[in-house]
LUMMAR-500642 format. One record per residue: residue number from 1; x, y, z of N, C-alpha, C in turn; residue in three letters. Coordinates in Angstrom, 2 decimals. Each point is the difference from the previous one (the first is absolute). Layout:
<atoms>
<atom NUM,<X,Y,Z>,<X,Y,Z>,<X,Y,Z>,"ALA">;
...
</atoms>
This chain:
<atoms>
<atom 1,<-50.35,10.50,35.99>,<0.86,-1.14,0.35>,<1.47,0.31,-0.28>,"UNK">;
<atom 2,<0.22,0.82,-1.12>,<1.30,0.11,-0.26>,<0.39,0.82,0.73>,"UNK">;
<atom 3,<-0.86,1.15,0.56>,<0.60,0.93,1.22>,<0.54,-0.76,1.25>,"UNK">;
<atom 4,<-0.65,-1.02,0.12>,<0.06,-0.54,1.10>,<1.52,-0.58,0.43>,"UNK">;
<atom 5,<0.13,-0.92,-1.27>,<1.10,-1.18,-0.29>,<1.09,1.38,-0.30>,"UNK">;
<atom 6,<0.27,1.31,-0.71>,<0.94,0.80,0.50>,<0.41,0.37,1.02>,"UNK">;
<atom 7,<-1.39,0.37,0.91>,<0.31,0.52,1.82>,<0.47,-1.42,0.17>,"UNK">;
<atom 8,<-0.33,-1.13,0.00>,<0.64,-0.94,1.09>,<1.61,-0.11,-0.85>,"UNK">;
<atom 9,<0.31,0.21,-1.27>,<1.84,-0.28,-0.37>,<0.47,1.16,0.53>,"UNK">;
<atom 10,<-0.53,1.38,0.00>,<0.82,0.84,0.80>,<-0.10,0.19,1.16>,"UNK">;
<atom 11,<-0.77,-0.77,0.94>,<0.08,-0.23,1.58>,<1.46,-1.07,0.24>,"UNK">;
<atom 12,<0.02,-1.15,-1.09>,<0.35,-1.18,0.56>,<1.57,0.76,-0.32>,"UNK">;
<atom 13,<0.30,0.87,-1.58>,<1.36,0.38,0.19>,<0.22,1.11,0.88>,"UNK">;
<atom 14,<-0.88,0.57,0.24>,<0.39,1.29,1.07>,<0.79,-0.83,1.06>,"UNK">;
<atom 15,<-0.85,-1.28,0.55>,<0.05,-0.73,1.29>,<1.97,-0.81,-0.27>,"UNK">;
<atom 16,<-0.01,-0.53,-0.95>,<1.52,-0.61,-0.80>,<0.73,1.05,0.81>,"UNK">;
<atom 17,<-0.08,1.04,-0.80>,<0.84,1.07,-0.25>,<0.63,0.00,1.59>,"UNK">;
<atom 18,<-0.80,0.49,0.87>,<-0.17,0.32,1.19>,<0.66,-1.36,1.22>,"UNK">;
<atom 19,<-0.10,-0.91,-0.56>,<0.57,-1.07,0.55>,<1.36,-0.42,-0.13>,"UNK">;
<atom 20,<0.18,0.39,-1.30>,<1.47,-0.47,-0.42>,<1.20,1.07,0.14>,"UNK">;
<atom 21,<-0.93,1.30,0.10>,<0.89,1.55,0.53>,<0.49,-0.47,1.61>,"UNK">;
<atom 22,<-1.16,-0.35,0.49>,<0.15,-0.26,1.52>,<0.77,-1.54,0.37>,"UNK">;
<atom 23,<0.01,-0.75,-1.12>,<1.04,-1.25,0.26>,<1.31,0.35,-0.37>,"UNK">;
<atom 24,<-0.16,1.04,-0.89>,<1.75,0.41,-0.28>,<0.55,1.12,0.98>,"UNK">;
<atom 25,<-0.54,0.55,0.70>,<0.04,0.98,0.74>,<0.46,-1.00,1.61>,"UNK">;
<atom 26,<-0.25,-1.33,-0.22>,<0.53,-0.64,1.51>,<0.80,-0.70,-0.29>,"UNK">;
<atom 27,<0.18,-0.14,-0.99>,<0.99,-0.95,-0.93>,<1.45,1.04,0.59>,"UNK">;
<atom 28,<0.03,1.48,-0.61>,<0.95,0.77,0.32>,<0.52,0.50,1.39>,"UNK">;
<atom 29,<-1.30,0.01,0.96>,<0.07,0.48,1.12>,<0.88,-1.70,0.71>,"UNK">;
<atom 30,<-0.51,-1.14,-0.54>,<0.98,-0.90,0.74>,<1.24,0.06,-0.39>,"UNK">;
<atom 31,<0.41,0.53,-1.75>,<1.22,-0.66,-0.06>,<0.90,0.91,0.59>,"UNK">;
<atom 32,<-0.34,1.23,0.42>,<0.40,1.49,0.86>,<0.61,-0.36,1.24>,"UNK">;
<atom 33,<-0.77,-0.95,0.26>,<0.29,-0.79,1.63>,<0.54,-0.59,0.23>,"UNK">;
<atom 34,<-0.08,-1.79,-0.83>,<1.27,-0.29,-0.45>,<0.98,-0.73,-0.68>,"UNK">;
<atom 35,<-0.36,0.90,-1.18>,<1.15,-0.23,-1.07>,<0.28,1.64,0.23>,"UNK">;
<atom 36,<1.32,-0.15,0.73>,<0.83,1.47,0.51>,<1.30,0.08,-1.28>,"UNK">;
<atom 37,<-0.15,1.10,-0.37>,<1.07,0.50,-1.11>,<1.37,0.35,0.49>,"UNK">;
<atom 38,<1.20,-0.36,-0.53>,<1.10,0.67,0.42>,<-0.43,1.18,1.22>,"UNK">;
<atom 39,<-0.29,0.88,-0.80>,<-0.29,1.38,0.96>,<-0.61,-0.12,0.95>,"UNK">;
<atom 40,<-1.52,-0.81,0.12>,<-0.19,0.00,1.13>,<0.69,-1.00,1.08>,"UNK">;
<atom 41,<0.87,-0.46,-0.25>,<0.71,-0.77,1.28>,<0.94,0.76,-0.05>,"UNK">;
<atom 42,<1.00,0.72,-0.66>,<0.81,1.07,0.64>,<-0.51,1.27,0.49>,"UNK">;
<atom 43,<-1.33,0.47,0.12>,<-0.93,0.79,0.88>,<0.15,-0.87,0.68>,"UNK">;
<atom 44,<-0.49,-0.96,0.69>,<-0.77,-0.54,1.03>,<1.03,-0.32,0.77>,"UNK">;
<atom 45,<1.58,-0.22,-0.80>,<1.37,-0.61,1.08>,<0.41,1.84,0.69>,"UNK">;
<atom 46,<-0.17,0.88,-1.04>,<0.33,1.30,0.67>,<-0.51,0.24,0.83>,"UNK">;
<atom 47,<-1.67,-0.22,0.35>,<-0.60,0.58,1.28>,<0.56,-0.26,1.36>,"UNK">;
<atom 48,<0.43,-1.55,-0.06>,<0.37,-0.96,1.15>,<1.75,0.74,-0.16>,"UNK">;
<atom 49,<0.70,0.54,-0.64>,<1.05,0.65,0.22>,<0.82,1.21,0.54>,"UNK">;
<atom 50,<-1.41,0.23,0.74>,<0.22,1.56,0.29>,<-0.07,0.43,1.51>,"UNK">;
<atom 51,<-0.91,-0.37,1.01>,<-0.10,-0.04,1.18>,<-1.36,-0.03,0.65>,"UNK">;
<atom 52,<0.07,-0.26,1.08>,<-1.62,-1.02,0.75>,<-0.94,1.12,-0.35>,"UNK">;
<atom 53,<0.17,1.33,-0.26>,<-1.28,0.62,-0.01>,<-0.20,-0.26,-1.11>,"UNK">;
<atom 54,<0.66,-0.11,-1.50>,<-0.57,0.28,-0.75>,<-0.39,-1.88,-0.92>,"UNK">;
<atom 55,<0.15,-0.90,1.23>,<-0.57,-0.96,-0.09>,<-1.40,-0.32,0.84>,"UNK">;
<atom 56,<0.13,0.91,1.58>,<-1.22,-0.38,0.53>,<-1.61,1.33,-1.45>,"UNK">;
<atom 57,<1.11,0.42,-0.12>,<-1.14,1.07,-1.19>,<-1.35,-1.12,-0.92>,"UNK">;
<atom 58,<1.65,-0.52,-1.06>,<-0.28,-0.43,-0.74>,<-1.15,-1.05,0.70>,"UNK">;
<atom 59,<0.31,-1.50,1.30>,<-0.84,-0.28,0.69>,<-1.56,0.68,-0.21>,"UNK">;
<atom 60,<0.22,0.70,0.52>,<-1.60,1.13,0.33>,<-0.40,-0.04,-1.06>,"UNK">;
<atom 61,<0.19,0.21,-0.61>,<-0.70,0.11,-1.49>,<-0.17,-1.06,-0.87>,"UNK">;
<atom 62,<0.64,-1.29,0.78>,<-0.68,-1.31,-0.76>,<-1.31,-0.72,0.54>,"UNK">;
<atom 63,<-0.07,0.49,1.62>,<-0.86,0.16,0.84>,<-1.36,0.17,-0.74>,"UNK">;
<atom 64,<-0.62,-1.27,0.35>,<-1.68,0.24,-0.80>,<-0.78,1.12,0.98>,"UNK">;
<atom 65,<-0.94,0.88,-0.27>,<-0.11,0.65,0.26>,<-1.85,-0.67,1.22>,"UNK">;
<atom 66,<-0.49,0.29,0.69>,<-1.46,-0.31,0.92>,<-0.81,0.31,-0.93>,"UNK">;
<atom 67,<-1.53,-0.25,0.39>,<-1.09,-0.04,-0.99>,<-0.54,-0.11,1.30>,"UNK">;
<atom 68,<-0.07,-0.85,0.54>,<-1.56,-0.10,1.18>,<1.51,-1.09,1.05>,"UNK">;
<atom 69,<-0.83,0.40,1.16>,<0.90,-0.42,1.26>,<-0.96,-0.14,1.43>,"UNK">;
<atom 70,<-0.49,-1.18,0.30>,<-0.42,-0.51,1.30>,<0.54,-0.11,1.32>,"UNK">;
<atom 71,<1.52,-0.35,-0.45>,<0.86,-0.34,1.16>,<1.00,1.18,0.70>,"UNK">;
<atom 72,<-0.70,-0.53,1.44>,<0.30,1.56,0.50>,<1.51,-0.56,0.37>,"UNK">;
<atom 73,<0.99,0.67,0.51>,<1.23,-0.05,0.01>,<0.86,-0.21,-0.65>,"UNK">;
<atom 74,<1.31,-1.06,-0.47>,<0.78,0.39,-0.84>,<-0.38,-0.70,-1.31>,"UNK">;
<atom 75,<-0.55,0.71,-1.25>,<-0.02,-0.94,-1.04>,<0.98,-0.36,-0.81>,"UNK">;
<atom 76,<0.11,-1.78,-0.58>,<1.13,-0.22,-1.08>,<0.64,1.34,-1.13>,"UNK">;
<atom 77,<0.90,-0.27,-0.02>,<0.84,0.52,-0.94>,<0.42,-0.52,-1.28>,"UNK">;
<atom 78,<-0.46,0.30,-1.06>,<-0.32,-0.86,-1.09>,<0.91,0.85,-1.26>,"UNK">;
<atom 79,<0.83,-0.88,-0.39>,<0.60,0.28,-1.46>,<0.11,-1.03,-1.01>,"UNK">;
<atom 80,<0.35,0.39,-1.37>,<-0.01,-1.06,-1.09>,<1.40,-0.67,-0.45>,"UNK">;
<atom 81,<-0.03,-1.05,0.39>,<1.27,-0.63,-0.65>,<0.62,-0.39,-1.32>,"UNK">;
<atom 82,<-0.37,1.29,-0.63>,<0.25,0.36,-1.75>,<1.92,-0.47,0.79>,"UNK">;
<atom 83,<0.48,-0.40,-1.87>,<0.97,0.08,-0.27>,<1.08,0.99,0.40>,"UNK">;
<atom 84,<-0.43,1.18,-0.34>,<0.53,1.78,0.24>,<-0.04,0.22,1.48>,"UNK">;
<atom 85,<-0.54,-0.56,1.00>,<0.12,0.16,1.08>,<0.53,-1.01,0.41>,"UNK">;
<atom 86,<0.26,-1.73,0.23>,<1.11,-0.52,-0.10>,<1.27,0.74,-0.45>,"UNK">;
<atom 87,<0.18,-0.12,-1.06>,<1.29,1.11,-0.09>,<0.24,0.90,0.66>,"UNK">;
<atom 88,<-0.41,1.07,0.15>,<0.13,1.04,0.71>,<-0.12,-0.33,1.71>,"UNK">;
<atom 89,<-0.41,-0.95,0.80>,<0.12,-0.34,1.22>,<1.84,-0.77,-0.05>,"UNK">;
<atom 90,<-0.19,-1.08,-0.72>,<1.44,-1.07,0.12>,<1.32,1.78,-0.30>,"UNK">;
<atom 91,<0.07,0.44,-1.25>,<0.75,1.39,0.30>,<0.19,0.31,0.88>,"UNK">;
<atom 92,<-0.95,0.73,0.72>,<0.45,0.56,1.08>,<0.43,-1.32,0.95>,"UNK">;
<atom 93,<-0.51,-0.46,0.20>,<1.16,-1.27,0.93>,<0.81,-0.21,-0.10>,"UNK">;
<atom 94,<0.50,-0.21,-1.03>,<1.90,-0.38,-0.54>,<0.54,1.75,0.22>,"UNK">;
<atom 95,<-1.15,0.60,-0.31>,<1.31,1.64,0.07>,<-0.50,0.08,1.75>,"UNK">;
<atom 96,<-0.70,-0.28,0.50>,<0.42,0.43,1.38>,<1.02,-1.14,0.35>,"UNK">;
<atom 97,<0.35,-1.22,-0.44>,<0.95,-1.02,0.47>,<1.27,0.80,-0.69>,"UNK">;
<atom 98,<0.67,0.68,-0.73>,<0.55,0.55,-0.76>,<0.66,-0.93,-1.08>,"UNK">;
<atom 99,<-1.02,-0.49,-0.36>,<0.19,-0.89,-1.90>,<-0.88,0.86,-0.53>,"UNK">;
<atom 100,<0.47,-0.78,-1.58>,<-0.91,0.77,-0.85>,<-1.18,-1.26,-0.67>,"UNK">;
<atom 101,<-0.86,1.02,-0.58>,<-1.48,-1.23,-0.26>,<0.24,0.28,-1.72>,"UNK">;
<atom 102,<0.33,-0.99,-0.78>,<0.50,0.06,-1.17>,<-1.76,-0.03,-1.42>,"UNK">;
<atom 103,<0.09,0.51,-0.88>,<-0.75,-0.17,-0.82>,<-0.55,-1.48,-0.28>,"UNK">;
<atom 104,<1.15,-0.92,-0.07>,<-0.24,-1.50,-0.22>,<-0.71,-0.46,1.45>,"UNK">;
<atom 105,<0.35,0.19,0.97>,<-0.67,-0.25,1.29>,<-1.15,0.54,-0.36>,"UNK">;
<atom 106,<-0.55,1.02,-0.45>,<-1.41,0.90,-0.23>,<-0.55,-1.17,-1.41>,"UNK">;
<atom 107,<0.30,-0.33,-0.96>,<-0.19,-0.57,-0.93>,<-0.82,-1.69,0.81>,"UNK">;
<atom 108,<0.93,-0.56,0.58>,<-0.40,-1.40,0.54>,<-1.24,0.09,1.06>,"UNK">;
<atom 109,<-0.24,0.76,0.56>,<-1.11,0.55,0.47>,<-1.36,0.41,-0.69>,"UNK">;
<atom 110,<0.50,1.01,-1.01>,<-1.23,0.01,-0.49>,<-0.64,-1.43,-1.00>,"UNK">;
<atom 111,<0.77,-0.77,-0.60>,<0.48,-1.19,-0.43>,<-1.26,-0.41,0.86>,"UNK">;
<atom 112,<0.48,-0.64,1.22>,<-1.08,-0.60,0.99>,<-1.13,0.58,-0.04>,"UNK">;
<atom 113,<-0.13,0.72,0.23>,<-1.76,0.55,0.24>,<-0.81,-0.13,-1.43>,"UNK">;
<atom 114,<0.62,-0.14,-0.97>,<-0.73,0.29,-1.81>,<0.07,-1.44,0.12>,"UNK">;
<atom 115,<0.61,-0.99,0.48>,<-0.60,-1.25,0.14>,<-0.72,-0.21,0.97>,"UNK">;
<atom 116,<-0.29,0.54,0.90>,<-0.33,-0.50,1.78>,<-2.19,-0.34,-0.86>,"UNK">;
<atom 117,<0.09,1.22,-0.80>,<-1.78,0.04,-0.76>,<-0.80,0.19,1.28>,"UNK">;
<atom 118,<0.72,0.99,1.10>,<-1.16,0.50,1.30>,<1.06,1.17,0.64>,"UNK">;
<atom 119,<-1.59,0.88,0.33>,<0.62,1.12,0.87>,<-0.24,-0.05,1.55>,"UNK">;
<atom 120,<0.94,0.27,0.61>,<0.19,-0.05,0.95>,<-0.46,1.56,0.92>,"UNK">;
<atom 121,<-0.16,-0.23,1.11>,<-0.87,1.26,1.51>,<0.73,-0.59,0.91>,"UNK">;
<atom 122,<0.73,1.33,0.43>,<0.94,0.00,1.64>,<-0.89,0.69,0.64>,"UNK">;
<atom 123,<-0.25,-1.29,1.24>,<-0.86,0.61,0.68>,<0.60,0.19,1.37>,"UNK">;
<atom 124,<0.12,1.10,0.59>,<0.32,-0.50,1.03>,<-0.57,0.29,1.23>,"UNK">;
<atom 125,<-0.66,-0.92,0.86>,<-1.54,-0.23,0.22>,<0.47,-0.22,1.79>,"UNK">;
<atom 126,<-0.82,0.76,0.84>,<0.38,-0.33,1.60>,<-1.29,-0.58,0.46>,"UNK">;
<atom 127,<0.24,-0.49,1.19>,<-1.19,-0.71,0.83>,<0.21,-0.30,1.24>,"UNK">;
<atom 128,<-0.99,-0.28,0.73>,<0.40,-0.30,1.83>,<0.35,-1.39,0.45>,"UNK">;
<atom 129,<0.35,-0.57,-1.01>,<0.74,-1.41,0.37>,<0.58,-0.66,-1.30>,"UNK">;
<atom 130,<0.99,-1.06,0.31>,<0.63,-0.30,-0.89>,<-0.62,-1.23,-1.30>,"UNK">;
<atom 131,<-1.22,-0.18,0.49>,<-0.59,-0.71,-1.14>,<-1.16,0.97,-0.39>,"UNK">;
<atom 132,<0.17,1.19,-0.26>,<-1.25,0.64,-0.55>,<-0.13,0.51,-1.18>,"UNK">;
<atom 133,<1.08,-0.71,-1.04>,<-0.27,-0.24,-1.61>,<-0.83,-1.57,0.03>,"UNK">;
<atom 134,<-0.48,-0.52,0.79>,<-0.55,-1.20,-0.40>,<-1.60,0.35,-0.57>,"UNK">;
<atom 135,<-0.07,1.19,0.56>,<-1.60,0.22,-0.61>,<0.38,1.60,-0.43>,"UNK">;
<atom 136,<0.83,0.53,-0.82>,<0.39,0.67,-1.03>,<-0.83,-0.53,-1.51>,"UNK">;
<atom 137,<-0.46,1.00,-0.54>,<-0.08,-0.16,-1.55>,<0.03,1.35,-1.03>,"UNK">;
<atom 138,<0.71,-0.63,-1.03>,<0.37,1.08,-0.56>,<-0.59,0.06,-1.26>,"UNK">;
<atom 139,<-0.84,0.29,-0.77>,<-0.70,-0.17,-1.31>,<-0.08,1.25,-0.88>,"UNK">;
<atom 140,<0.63,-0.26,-1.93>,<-0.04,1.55,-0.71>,<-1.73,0.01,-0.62>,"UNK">;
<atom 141,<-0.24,1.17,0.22>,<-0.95,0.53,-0.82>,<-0.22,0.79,-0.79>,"UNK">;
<atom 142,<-0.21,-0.46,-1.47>,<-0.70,0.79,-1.55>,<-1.39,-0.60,-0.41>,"UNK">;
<atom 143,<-0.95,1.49,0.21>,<-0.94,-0.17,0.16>,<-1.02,-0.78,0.68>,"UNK">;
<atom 144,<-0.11,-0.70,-0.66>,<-1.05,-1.22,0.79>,<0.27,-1.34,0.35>,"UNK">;
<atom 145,<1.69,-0.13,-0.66>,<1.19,-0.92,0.24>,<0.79,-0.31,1.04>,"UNK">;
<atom 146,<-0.28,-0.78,0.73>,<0.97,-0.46,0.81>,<0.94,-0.45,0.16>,"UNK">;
<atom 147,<1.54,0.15,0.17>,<1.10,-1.14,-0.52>,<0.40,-0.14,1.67>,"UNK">;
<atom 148,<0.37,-1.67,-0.55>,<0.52,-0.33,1.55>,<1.32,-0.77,0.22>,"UNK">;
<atom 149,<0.83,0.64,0.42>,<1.66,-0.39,-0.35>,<0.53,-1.29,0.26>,"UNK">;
<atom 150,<0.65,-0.03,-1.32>,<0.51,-1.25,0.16>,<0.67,-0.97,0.58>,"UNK">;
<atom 151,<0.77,0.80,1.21>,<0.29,-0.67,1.13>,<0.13,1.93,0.92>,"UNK">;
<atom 152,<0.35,-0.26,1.27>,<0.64,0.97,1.04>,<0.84,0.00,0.26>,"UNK">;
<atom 153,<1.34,0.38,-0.03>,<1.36,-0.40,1.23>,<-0.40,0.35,1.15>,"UNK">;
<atom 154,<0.41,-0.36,0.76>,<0.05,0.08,1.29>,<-1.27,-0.03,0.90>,"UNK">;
<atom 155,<-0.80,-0.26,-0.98>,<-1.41,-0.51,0.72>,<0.06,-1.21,1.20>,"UNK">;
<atom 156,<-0.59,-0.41,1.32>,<0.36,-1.03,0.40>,<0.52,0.00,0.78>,"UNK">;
<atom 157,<1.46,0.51,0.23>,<1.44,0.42,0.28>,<-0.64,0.84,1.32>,"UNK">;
<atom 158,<1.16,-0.44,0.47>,<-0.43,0.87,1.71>,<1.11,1.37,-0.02>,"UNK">;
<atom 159,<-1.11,1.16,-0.02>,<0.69,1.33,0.31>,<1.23,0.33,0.94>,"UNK">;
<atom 160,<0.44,0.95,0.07>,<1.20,0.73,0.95>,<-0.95,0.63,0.52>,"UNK">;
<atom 161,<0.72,0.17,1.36>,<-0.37,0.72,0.91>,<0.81,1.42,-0.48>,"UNK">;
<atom 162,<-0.95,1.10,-0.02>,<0.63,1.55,-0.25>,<1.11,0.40,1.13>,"UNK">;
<atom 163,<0.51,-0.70,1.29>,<1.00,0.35,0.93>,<-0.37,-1.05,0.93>,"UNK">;
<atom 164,<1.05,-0.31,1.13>,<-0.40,-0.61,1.11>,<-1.06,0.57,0.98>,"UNK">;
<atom 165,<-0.75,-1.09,0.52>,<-1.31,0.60,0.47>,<-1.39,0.77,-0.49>,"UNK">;
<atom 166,<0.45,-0.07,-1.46>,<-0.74,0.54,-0.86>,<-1.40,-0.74,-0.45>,"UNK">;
<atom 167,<-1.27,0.54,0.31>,<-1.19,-0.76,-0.32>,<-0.47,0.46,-1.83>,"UNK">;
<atom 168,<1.26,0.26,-0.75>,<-0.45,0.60,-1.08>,<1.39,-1.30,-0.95>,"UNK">;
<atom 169,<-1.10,-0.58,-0.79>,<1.13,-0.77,-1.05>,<-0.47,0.47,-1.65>,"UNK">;
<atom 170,<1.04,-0.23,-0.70>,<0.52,0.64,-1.28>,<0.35,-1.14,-0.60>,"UNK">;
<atom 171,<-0.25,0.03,-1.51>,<0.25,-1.03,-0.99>,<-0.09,0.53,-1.39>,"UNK">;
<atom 172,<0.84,-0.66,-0.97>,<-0.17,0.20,-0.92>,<-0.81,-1.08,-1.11>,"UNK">;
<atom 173,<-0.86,0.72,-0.84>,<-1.24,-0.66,-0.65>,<0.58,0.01,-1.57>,"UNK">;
<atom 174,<0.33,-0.77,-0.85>,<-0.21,-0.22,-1.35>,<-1.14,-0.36,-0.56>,"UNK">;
<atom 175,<-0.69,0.74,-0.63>,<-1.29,-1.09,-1.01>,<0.68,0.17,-1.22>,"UNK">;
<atom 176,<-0.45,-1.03,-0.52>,<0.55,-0.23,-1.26>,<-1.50,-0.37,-1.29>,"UNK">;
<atom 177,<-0.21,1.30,-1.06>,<-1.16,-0.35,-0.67>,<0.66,-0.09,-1.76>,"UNK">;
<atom 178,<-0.84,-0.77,-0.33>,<0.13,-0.69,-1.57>,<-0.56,1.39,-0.59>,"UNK">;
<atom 179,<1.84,0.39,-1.24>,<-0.13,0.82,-0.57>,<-1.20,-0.47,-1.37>,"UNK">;
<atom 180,<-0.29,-0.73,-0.60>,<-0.75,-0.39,-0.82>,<-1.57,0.46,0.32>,"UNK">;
<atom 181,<0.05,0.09,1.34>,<-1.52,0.62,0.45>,<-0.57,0.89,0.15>,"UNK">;
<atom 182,<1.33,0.99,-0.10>,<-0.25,1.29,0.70>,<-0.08,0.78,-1.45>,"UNK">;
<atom 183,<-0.70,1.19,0.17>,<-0.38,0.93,-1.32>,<0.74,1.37,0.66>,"UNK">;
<atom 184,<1.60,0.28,-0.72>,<0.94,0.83,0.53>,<-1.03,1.21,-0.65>,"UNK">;
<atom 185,<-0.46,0.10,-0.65>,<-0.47,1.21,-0.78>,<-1.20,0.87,0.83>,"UNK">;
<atom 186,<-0.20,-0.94,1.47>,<-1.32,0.82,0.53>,<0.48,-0.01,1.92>,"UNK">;
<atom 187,<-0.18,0.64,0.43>,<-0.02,0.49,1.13>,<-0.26,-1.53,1.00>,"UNK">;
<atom 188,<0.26,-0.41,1.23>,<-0.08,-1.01,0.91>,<-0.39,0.62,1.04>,"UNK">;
<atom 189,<-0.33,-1.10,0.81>,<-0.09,0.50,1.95>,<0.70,-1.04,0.47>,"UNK">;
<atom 190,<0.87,-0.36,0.91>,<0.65,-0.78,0.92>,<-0.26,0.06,1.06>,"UNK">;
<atom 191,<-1.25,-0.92,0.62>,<-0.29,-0.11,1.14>,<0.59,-1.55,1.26>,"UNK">;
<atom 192,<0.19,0.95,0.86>,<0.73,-0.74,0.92>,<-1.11,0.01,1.46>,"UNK">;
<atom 193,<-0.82,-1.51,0.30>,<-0.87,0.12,0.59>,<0.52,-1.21,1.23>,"UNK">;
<atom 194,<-0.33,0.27,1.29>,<0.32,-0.46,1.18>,<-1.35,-0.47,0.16>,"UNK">;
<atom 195,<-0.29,-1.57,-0.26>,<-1.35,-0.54,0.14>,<-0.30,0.28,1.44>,"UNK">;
<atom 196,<0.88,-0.57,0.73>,<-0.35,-0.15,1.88>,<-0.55,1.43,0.19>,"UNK">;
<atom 197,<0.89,0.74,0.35>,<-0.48,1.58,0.42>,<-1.06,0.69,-1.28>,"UNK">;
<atom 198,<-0.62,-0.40,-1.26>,<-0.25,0.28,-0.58>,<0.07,1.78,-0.21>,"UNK">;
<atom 199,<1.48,-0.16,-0.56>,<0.62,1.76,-0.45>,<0.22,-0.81,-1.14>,"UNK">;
<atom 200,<0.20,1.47,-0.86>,<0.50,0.15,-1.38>,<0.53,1.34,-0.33>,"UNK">;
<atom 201,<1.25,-0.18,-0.95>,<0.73,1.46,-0.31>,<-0.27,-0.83,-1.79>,"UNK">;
<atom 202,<-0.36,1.05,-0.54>,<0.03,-0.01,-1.79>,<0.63,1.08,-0.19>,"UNK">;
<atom 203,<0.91,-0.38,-1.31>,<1.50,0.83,-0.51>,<-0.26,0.45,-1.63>,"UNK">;
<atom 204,<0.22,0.78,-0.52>,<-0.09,0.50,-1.35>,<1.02,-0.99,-0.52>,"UNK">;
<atom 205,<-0.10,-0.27,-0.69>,<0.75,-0.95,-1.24>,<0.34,1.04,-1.36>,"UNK">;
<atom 206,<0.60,0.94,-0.47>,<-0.13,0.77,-1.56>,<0.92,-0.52,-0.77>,"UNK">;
<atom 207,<0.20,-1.37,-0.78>,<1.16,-0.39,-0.43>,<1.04,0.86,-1.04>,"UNK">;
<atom 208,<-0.89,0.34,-0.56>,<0.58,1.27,-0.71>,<1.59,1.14,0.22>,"UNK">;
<atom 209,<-0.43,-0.54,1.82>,<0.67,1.20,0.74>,<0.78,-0.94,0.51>,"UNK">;
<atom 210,<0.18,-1.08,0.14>,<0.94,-0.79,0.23>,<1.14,-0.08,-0.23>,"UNK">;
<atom 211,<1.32,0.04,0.15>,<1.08,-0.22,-0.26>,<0.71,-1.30,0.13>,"UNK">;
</atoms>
């Protein structure tokens, strides 16, 4: 019996241990994201200061990366609307307008998002007519978890046409999911599913790697 009642206290602290490594471990990976340090907002104002390649770069590489893909032709284009990439987009805007994007401008920004308590997905999502986010859905997945965002921008909203005469329209997609839900410390999928045509593109999520 006493063997017993030992195996189950060193299961239950092994199990502690292991939980609270992995709650502090997302604890850090969020505040990385954003609660941005001096430094990283004067990184993030330098990138946007330098010129379109080495902003469409930086782009690419915020770019979630495919996992599985149904939809044949052009799929969404999906990035994270961390703090550090705010910054680093508005930068380069004021330096291609030829102003400058000031630290305190970088400060009130990140400001917003450490209150906003949700992360945000640019999606930017095409279709063959201008209401064809009405049966759009966008849902994160950890593990066996489903999260389902707390609102969409531009859900609803009637697309652009990609040119005149053009049977191809373009829109931009916000989901917006409750940081309180999400477990930064473990890997996601971001799936973006077109009920009507029933396609789906799923995206790697590595928050870790997030900026």
């Amino acid at each position: 019996m006493a063997i017993m009642i030992l195996s189950l206290v060193t299961s239950l602290m092994t199990f502690t241990q292991s939980y609270l490594h992995s709650a502090n471990a997302g604890q850090q990976i969020r505040s990385d994201i954003f609660d941005l340090s001096e430094r990283q907002m004067k990184d993030a104002i330098a990138i946007g200061q330098v010129d379109l390649q080495t902003i469409t770069e930086f782009r690419s590489e915020q770019s979630l990366p495919v996992l599985e893909n149904t939809m044949p032709g052009r799929q969404p284009a999906i990035s994270v609307n961390t703090p550090y990439y705010y910054i680093a987009m508005m930068s380069y805007n004021a330096f291609s307008q030829g102003r400058q994007y000031t630290l305190n401008d970088a400060k009130k920004i990140n400001e917003q998002f450490s209150g906003l308590g949700q992360l945000g997905f640019g999606v930017k999502a095409s279709g063959d007519n201008a209401n064809f986010t009405d049966h759009i859905t966008i849902t994160l997945k950890q593990g066996s978890t489903i999260l389902l965002p707390d609102s969409i921008t531009g859900k609803g909203g009637l697309a652009e046409a990609d040119g005149a005469g053009s049977s191809s329209y373009s829109t931009m997609l916000i989901p917006y999911f409750d940081n309180s839900r999400i477990d930064f410390s473990q890997p996601a999928e971001l799936i973006y599913l077109d009920e009507e045509q029933r396609q789906s593109v799923i995206y790697q999520v590595d928050f870790a790697k997030i900026k």
